[in-house]
N, CA, C and O of each residue as an XYZ file, in Angstrom:
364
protein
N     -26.859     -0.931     -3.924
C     -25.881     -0.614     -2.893
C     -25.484      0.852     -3.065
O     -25.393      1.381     -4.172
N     -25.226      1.553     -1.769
C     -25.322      2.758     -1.754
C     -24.097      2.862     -2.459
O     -23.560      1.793     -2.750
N     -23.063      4.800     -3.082
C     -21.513      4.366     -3.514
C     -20.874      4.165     -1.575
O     -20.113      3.236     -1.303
N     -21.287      5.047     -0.605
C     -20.538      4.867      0.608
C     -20.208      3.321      0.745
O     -19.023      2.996      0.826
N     -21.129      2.423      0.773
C     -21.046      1.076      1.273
C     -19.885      0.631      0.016
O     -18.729      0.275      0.244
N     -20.453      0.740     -1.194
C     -19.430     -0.018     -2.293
C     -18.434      0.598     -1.820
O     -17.883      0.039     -0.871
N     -17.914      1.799     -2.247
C     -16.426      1.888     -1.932
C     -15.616      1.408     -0.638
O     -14.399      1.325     -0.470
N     -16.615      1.135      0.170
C     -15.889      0.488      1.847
C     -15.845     -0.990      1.157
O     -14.751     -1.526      0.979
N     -16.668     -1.430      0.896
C     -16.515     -2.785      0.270
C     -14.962     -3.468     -0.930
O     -14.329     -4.479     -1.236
N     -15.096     -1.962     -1.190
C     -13.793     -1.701     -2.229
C     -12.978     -2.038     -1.536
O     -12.577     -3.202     -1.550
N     -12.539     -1.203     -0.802
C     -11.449     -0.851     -0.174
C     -11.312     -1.853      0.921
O     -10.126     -1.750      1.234
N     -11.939     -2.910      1.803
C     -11.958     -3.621      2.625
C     -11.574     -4.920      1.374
O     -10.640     -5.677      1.641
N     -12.032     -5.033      0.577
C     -11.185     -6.499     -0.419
C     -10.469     -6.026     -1.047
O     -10.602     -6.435     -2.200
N      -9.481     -5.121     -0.918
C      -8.515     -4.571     -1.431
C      -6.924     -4.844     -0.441
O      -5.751     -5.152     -0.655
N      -7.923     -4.456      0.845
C      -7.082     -4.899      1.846
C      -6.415     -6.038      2.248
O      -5.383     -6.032      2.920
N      -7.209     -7.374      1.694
C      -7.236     -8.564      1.589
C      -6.585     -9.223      0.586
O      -6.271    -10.413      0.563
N      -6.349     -8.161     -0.461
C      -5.594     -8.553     -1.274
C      -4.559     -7.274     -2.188
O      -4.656     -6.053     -2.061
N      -3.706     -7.954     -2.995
C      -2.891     -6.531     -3.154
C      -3.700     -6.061     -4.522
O      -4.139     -4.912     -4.472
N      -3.929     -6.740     -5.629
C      -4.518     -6.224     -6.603
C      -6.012     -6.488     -6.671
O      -6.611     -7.103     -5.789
N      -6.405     -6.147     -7.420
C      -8.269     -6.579     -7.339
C      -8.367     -6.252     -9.498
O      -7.797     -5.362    -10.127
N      -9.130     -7.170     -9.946
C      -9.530     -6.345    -11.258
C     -10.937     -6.302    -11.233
O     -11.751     -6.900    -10.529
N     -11.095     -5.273    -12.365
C     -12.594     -4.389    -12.225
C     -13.472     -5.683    -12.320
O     -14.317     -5.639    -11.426
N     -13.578     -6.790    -13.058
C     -14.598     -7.539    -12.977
C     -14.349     -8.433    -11.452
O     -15.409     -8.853    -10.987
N     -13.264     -8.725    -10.741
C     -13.629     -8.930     -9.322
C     -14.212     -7.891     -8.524
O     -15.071     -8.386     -7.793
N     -14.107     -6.764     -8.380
C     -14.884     -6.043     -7.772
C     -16.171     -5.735     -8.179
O     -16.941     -5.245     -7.353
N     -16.622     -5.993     -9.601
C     -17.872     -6.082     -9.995
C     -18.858     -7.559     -9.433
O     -20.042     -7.541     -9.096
N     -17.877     -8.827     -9.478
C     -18.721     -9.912     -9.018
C     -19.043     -9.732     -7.820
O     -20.067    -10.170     -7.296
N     -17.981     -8.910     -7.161
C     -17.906     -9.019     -5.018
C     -18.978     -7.847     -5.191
O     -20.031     -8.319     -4.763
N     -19.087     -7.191     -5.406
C     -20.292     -6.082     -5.328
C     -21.782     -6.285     -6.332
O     -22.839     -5.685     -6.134
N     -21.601     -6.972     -7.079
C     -22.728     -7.187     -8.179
C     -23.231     -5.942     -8.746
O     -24.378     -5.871     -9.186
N     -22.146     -4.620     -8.758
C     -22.619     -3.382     -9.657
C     -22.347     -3.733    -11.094
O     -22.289     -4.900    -11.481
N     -22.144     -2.445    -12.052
C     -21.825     -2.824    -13.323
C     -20.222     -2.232    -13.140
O     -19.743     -1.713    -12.133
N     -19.676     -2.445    -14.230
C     -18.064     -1.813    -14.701
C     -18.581     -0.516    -14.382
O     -18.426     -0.206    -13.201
N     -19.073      0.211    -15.008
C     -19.068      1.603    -15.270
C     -19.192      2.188    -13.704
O     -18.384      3.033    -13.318
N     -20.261      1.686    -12.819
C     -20.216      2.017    -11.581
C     -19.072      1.890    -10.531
O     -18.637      2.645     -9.662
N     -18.772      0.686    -10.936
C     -17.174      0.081    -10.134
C     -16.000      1.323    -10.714
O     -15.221      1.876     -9.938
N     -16.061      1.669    -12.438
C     -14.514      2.423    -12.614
C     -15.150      3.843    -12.229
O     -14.386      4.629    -12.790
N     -15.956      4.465    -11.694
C     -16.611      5.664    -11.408
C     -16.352      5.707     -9.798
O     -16.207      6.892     -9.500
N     -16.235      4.868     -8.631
C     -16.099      4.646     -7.674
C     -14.882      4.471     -7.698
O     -14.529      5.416     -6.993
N     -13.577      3.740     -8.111
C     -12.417      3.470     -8.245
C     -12.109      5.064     -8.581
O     -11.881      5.696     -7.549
N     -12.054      5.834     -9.762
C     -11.826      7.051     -9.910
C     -11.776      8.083     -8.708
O     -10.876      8.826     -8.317
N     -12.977      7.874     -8.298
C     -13.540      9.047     -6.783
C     -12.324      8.430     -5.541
O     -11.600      9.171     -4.876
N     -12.340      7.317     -5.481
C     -11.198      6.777     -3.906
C      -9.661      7.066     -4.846
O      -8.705      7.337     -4.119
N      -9.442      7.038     -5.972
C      -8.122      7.507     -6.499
C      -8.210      8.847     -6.176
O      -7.536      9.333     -5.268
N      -8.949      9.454     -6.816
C      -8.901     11.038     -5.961
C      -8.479     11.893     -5.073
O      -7.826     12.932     -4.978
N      -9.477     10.579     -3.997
C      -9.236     10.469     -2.553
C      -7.656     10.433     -1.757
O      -7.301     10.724     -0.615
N      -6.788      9.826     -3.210
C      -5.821      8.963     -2.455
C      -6.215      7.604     -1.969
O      -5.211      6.901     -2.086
N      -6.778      7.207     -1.691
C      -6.976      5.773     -0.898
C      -6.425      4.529     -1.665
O      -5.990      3.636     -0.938
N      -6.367      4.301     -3.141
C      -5.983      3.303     -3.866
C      -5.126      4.179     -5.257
O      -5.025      5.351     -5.619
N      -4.771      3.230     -5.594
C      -4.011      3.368     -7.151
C      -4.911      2.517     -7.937
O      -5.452      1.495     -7.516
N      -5.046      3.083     -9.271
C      -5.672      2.423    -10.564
C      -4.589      1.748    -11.247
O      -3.371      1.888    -11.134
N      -5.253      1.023    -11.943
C      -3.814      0.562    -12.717
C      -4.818      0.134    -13.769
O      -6.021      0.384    -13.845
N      -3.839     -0.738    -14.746
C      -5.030     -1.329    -16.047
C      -5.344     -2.431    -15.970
O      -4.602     -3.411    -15.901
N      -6.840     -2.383    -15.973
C      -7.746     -3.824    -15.036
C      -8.088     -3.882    -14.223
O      -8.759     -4.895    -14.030
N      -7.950     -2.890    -13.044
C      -8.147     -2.855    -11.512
C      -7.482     -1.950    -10.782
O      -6.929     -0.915    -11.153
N      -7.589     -2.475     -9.590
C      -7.175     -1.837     -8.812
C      -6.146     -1.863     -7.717
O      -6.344     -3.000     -7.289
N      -5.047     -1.301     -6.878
C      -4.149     -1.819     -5.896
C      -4.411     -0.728     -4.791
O      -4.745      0.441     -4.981
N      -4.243     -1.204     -3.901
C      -4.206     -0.031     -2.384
C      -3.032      0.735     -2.771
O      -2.024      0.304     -3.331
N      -3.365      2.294     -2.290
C      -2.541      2.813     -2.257
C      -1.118      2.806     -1.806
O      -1.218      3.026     -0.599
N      -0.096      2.704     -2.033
C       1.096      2.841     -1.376
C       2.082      3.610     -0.571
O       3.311      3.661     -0.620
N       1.451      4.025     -0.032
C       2.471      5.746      0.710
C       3.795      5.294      1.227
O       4.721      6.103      1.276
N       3.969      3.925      1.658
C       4.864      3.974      2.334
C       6.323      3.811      1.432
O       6.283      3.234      0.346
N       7.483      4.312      1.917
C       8.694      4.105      1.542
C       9.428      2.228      1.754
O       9.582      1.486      2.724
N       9.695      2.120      0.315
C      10.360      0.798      0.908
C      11.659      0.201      1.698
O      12.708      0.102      1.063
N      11.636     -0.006      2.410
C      12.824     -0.446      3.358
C      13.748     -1.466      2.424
O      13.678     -2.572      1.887
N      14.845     -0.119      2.627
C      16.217     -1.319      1.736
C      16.375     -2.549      2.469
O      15.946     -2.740      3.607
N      17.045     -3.418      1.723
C      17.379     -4.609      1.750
C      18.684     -5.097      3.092
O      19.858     -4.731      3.029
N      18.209     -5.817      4.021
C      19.061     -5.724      5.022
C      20.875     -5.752      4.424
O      21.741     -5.290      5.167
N      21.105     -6.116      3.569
C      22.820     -6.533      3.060
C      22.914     -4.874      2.690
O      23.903     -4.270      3.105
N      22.178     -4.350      2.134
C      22.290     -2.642      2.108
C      22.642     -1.845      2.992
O      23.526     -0.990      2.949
N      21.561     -2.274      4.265
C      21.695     -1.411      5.525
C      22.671     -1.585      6.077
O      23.074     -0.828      6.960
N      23.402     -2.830      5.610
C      24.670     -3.340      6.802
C      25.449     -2.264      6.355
O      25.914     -1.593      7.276
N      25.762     -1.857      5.105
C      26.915     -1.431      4.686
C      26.937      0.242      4.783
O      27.923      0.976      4.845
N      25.303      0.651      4.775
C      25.395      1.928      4.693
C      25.688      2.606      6.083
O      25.240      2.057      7.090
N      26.597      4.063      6.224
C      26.836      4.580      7.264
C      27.861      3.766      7.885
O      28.091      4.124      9.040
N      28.460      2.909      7.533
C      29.257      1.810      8.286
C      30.293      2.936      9.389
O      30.133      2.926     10.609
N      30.980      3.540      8.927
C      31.923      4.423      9.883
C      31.183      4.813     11.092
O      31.554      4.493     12.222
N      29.754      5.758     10.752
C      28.902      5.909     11.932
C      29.133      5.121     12.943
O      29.695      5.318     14.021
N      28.379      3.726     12.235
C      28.084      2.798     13.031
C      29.582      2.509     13.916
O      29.694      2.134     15.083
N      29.946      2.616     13.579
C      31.455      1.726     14.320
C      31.596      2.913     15.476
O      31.584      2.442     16.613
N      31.699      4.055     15.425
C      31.494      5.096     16.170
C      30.630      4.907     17.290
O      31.006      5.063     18.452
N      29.786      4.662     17.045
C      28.570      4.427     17.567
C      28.759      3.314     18.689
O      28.662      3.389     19.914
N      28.989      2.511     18.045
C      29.792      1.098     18.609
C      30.669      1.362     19.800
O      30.440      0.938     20.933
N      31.737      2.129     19.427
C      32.342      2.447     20.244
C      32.152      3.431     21.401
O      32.765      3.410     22.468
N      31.342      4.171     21.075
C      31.273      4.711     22.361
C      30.254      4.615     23.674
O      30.056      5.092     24.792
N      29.589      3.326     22.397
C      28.375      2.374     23.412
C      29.372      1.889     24.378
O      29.233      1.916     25.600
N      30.561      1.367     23.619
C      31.273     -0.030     24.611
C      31.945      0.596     25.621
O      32.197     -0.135     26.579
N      32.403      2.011     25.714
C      33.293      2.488     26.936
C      31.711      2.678     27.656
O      31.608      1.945     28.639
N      30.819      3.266     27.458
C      29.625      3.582     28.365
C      29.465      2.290     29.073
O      29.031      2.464     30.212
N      29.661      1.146     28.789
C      29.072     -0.051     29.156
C      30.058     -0.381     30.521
O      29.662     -0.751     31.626
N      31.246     -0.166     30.154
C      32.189     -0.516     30.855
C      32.592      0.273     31.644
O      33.537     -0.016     32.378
């Protein structure tokens, strides 16, 4: 298998799942370790995934969204502001 195809292969059962370890991506591809952590290295590079120890996880870029009981509370004054000058517009 070419590395283009493995690493799409990578990265498409990666997608499918959140972690992967090097000997699952070695059985799903039938390369060796050394080829799999040499390909894992190059898409870390890339950015595309995170390494970790044993495998592998998709990258994470995104920011995590606080916890709705958080959001209620944060900005609260805003919000009430906000509130209010929705409700004369309405009326």
């Amino acid at each position: 298998m070419i590395s283009e195809k493995r690493q799409n292969v990578i990265l498409q059962e990666l997608t499918k799942k959140d972690f992967l370890t090097l000997q699952d991506l070695v059985d799903r591809t039938g390369c060796s370790a050394s080829t799999i952590r040499r390909d894992l290295s190059k898409l870390q590079n890339m950015g595309k995934l995170q390494r970790v120890h044993g495998g592998a996880t998709i990258h994470q870029n995104r920011v995590k969204e606080p916890k709705l009981s958080v959001k209620r509370t944060q900005n609260l004054r805003e919000k009430q502001e906000i509130a209010k000058r929705a409700a004369c517009d309405i009326q």
